[in-house]
GUMI-823256 format. One line per field, with one value per residue (C-alpha): residue in three letters; z, y, x. Coordinates in steps of 0.001 Angstrom, whole numbers, m for minus. Each point is the difference from the previous one (the first is absolute). Example, Ala and Ser with C-alpha at 12.3 -4.5 7.8 and 13.67 -1.06 7.14 Angstrom:
<atoms>
rest: c(ALA/SER)
zz: c(7800/m660)
yy: c(m4500/3440)
xx: c(12300/1370)
</atoms>
This chain:
<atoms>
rest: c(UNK/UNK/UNK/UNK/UNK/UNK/UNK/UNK/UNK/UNK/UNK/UNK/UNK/UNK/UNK/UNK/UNK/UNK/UNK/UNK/UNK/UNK/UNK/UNK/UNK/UNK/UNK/UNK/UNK/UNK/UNK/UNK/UNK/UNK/UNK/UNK/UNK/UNK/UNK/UNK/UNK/UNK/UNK/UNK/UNK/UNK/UNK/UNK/UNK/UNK/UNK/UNK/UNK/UNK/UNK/UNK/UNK/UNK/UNK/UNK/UNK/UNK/UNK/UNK/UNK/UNK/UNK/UNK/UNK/UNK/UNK/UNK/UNK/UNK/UNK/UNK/UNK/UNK/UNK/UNK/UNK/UNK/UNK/UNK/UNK/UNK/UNK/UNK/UNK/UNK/UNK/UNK/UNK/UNK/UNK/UNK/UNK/UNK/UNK/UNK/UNK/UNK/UNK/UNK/UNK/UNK/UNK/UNK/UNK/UNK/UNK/UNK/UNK/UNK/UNK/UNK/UNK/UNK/UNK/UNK/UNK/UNK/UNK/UNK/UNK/UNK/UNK/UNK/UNK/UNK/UNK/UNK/UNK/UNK/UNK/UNK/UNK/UNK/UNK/UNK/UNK/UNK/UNK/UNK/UNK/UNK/UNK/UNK/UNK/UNK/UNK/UNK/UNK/UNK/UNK/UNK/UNK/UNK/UNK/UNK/UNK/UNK/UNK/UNK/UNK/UNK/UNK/UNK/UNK/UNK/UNK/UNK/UNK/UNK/UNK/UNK/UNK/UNK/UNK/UNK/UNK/UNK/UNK/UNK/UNK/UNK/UNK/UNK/UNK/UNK/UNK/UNK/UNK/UNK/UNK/UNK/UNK/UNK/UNK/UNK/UNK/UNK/UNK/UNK/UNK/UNK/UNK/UNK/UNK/UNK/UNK/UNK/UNK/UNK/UNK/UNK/UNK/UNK/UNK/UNK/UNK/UNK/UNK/UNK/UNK/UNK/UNK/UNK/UNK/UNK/UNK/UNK/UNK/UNK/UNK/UNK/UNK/UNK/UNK/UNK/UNK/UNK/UNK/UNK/UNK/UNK/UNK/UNK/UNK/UNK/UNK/UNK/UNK/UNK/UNK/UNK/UNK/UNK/UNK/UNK/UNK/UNK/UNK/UNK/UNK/UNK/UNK/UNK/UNK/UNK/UNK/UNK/UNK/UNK/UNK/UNK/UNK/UNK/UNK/UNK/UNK/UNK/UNK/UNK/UNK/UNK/UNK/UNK/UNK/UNK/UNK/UNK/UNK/UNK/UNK/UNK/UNK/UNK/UNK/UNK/UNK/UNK/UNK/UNK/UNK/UNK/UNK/UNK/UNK/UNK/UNK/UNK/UNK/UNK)
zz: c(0/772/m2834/m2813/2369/m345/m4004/m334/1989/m2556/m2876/391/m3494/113/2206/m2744/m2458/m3211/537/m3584/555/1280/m3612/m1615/m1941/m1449/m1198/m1467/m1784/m1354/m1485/m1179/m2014/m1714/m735/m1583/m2185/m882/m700/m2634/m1262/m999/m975/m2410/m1635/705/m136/m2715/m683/m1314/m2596/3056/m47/m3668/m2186/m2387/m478/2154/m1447/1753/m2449/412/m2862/504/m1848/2423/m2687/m1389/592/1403/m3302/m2471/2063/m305/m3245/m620/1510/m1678/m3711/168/2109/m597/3920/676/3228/1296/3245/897/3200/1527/3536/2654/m444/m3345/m3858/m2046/1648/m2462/142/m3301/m1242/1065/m1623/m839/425/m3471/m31/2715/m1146/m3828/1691/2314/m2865/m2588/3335/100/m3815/m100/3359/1139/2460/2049/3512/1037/3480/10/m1857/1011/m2065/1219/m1380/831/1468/2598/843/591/1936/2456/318/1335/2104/1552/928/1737/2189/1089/1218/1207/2142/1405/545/1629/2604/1189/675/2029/2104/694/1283/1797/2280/397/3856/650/m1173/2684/m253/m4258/m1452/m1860/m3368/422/223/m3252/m1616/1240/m1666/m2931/m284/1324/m2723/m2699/1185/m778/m3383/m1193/749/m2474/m2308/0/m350/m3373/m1375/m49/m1136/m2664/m1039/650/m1065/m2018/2717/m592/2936/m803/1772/2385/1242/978/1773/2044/1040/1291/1719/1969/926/1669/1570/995/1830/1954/1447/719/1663/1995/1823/m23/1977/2641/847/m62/2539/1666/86/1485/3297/255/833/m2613/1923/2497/m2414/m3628/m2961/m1803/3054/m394/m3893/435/2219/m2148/m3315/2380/1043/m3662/m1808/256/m1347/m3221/m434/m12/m1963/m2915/299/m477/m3031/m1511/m113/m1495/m2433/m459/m458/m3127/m1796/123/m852/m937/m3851/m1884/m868/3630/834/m39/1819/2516/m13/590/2678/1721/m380/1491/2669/1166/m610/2097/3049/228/426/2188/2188/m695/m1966/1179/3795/m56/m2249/2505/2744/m2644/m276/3945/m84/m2364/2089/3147)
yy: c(0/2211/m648/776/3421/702/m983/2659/2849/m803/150/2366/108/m4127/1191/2522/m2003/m1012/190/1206/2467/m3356/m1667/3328/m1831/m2396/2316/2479/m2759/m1111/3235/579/m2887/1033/3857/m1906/m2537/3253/2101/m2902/m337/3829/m36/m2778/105/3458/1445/m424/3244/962/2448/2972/m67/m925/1214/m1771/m2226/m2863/m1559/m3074/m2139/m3256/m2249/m1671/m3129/m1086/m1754/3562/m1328/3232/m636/383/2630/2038/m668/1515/2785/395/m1051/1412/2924/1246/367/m704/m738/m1674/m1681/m2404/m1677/m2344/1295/m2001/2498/m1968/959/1413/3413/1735/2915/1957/3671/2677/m463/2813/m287/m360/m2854/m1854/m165/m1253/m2498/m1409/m96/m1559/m2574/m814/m751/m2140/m2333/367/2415/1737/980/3018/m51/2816/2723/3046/1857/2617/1568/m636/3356/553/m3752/1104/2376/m1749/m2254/2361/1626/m3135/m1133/4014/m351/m3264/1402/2987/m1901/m2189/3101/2459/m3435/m121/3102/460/m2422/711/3869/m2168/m1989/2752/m124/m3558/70/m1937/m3216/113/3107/1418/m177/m3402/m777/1881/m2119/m2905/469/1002/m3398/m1738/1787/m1185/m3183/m47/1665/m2049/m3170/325/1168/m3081/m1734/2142/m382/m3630/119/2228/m2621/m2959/1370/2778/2282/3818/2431/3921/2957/m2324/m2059/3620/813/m3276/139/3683/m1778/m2439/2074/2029/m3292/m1199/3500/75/m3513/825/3702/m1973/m2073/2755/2377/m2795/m328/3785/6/m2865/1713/3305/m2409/m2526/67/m1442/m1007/m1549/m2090/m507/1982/m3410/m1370/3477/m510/m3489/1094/3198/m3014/m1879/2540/1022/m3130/m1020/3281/166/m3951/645/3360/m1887/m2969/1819/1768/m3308/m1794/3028/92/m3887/217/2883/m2242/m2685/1236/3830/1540/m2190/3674/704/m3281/995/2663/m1538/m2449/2002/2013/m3743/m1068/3423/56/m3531/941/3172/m2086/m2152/2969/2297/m3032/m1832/2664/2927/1/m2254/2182/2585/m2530/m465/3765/m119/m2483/1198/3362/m1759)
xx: c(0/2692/2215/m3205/m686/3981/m122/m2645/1333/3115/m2064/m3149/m758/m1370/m2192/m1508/m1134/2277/3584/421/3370/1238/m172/558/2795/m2499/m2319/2730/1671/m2977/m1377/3870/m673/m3393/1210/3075/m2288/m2057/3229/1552/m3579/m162/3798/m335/m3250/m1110/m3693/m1873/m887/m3775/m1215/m65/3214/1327/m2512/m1853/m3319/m1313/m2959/m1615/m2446/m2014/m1113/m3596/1742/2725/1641/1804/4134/1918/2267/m2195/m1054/3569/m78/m2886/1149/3239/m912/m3683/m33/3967/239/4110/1320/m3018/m209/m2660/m616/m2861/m809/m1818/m3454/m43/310/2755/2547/1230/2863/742/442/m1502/m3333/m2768/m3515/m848/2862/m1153/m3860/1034/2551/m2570/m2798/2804/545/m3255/m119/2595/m548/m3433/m1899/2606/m725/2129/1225/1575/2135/2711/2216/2353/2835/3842/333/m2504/841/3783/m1493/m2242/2918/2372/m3291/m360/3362/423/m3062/720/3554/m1536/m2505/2465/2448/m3018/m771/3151/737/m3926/1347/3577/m1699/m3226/2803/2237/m1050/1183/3143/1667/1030/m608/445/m3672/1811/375/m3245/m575/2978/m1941/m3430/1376/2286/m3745/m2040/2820/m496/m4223/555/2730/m1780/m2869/2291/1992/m2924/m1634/3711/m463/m3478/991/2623/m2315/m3351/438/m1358/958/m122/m1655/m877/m2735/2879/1822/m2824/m341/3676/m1141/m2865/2238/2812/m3079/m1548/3409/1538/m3730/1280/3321/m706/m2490/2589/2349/m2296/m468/4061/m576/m2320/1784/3302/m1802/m1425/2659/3613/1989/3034/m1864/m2524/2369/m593/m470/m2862/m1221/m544/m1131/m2740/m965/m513/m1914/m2751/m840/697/m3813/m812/2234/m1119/m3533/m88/2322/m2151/m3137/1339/1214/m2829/m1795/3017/m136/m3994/357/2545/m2109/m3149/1059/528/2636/1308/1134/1454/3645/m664/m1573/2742/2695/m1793/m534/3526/1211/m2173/1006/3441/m737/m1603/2864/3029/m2108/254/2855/2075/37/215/2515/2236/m442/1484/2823/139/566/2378/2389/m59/1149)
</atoms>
């Protein structure tokens, strides 16, 4: 009895719940080893870029008679309808993708009536044409306000802790949101860098805006738990308790709360990708995969970085 009483007074954070700065090792190893998977994934294959962003015409068709081969198809295309450079995929939301030229109006309804002609009634899925231009131009929009968001974040929160500077400096817990909220984006991005390699999936200004969505999701999370070892550090004495108990304790009185907010958003997410538009799918999907990704490091990611933080200090 008086050895487990002993054991405890030795280690007050088993007695609040998870000991998860304990096995901080295991869970920074193992999201080391996703961001790297994601990292090679986006270094070798790349993004498969959409029309937003290179210009161009997408043009998604369905033949009535499944029979239509997507070779005959293409050359169709290129014979009868002079359209060079034409790339044709067959998504999962069924029929024939096709990327081309930039295509006018009066293009695109004679090429879908010729179609028609030649294989059968057409149903038209959908259609976008935009020039190379303005999609240069949303690319390099994109790319700024991402940084910008990321940049604005940090700094919010380097000023918001500027009080609790001792034991880890406020900047630091800027530097560590921003290394958490590079590790939600750059997971879905791994993954639509294989997909785009895989299944021909191409990523536009919608997949911009759900990496926007999660890095907002995911810094909610992580200033959650920060704001509770701020509060923590304001009513406890650090060299008496352990900045890392301290920590531990702060993860375990909100970890029921970020679980259950993510977990109420996920099945929403999971229910509109089941049931939702076929258009918003990978949106949805990368908003899911962030958001997962962005449960796990406010939990097992971040925090413990900040003990890392603390113990490089000492």
């Amino acid at each position: 009895m008086s050895n487990q009483s002993t054991t405890s007074k030795q280690n007050p954070a088993v007695s609040n719940g998870m000991n998860i700065i304990k096995h901080r090792k295991a869970f920074l190893t193992f999201s080391s080893l996703v961001i790297l998977v994601a990292i090679a994934s986006l270094v070798v294959f790349g993004l498969r870029p959409g029309i937003d962003f290179t210009g161009g015409s997408i043009w998604q068709i369905k033949f009535s008679e499944n029979s239509v081969a997507k070779a005959d198809l293409a050359d169709f295309l290129k014979d009868g309808l002079l359209l060079d450079q034409v790339s044709i995929t067959e998504p999962s939301t069924g029929g024939f993708l096709i990327r081309s030229r930039e295509m006018s109006e009066l293009e695109h309804q004679d090429f879908l009536r010729r179609v028609g002609d030649n294989f059968g009634p057409t149903d038209e899925l959908r259609f976008g044409s935009i020039g190379a231009t303005i999609g240069k131009e949303l690319s390099n929009k994109a790319i700024w306000a991402f940084i910008i968001n990321l940049l604005a974040i940090s700094a919010y929160i380097a000023y918001a802790f500027r009080k609790v500077s001792y034991p880890v400096s406020s900047w630091k817990y800027a530097a560590t949101t921003l290394l958490t909220l590079f590790h939600d984006a750059l997971i879905p991005v791994g993954l639509f860098a294989l997909l785009g390699k895989f299944a021909g999936i191409e990523v536009d200004t919608n997949f911009i805006v759900a990496m926007l969505v999660v890095v907002g999701f995911s810094v909610h999370d992580t200033i959650v738990v920060f704001d509770r070892i701020r509060e923590n550090l304001r009513h406890s004495s650090v060299n008496k308790e352990g900045f890392a108990t301290l920590v531990n304790r702060s993860i375990n009185e909100t970890i029921a709360r970020s679980v259950n907010t993510s977990l109420t958003l996920i099945v929403v997410l999971v229910a509109l990708y089941l049931i939702g538009a076929s258009t918003l799918n990978l949106f949805i999907l990368a908003v899911l995969v962030g958001t997962i990704a962005g449960t796990y490091s406010s939990i097992f990611v971040a925090s413990p970085l900040l003990v890392v933080w603390h113990g490089k200090s000492k």
